[in-house]
N, C-alpha and C positions, 0 to 999 in steps of 0.2 A: 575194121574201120579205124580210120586213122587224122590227124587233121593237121597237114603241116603248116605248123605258124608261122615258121620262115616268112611265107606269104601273106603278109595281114589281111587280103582279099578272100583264104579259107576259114578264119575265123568271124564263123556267124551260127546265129540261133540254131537255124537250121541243122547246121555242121552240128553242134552240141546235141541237137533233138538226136540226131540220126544214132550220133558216137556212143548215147546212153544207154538209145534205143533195139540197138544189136546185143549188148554184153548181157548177158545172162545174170538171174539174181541167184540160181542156182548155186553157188561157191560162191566165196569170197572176193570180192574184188578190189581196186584203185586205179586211179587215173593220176597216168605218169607220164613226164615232160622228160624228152631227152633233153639231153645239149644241145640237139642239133635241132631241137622244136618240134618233134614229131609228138603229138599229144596220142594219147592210146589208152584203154583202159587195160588194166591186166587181170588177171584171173590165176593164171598159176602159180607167179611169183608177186607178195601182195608182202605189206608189212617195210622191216628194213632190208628186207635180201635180195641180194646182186644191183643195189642201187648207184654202182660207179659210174655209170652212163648217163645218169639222171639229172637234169638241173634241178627239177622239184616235182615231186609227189604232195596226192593229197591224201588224208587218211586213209584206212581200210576202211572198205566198206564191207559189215557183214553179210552173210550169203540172206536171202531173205527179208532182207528190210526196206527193202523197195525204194536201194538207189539208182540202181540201173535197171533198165526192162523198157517193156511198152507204156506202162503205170507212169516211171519214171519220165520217160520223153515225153509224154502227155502232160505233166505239171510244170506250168510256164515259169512259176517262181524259181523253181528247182532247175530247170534250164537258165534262167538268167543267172543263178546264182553260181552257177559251175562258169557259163560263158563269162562273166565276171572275175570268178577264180583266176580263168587264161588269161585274161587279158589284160588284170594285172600284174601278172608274175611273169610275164614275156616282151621280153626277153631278160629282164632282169627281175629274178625272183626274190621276196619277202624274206626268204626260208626255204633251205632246202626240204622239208616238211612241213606243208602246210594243213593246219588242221581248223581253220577258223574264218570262213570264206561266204 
């Protein structure tokens, strides 16, 4: 699941419920912004590595803390508060690292 912001018409609650809502709490994760806007969460590469593609990331999130999942999609604050993340860091981002959202 992916959510290209290029399009301001794909970013919405929903788009966020869903983006959270697939990624597993299983491992480690983060949600990262290319250059070219494609929001995504990652899973296998999380932290600072291979970020030369990236306009901005948001912290790691630990495996088990119940930032992404079904849990996660379900908590409205937690949804706005990420859909909020995007939309203000796109197209021009805060911080190439953002950890405070």
């Amino acid at each position: 699941m992916q959510i290209d912001l290029s399009n301001p018409d794909n970013l919405t609650l929903e788009a966020v419920r869903q983006l959270l809502g697939r990624a597993s709490d299983d491992e480690h994760t983060q949600l990262r912004v290319s250059k070219a806007g494609v929001a995504y969460i990652s899973s296998g590469v999380v932290g600072g590595a291979e970020i030369g593609g990236l306009l901005f990331r948001l912290e790691t999130w630990a495996k088990g803390s119940g930032y992404v999942g079904l849990v996660a999609a379900s908590d409205e604050v937690w949804v706005m508060q990420i859909f909020n993340a995007l939309k203000q860091n796109w197209p021009t981002a805060t911080s190439d690292y953002i950890d405070i959202y």
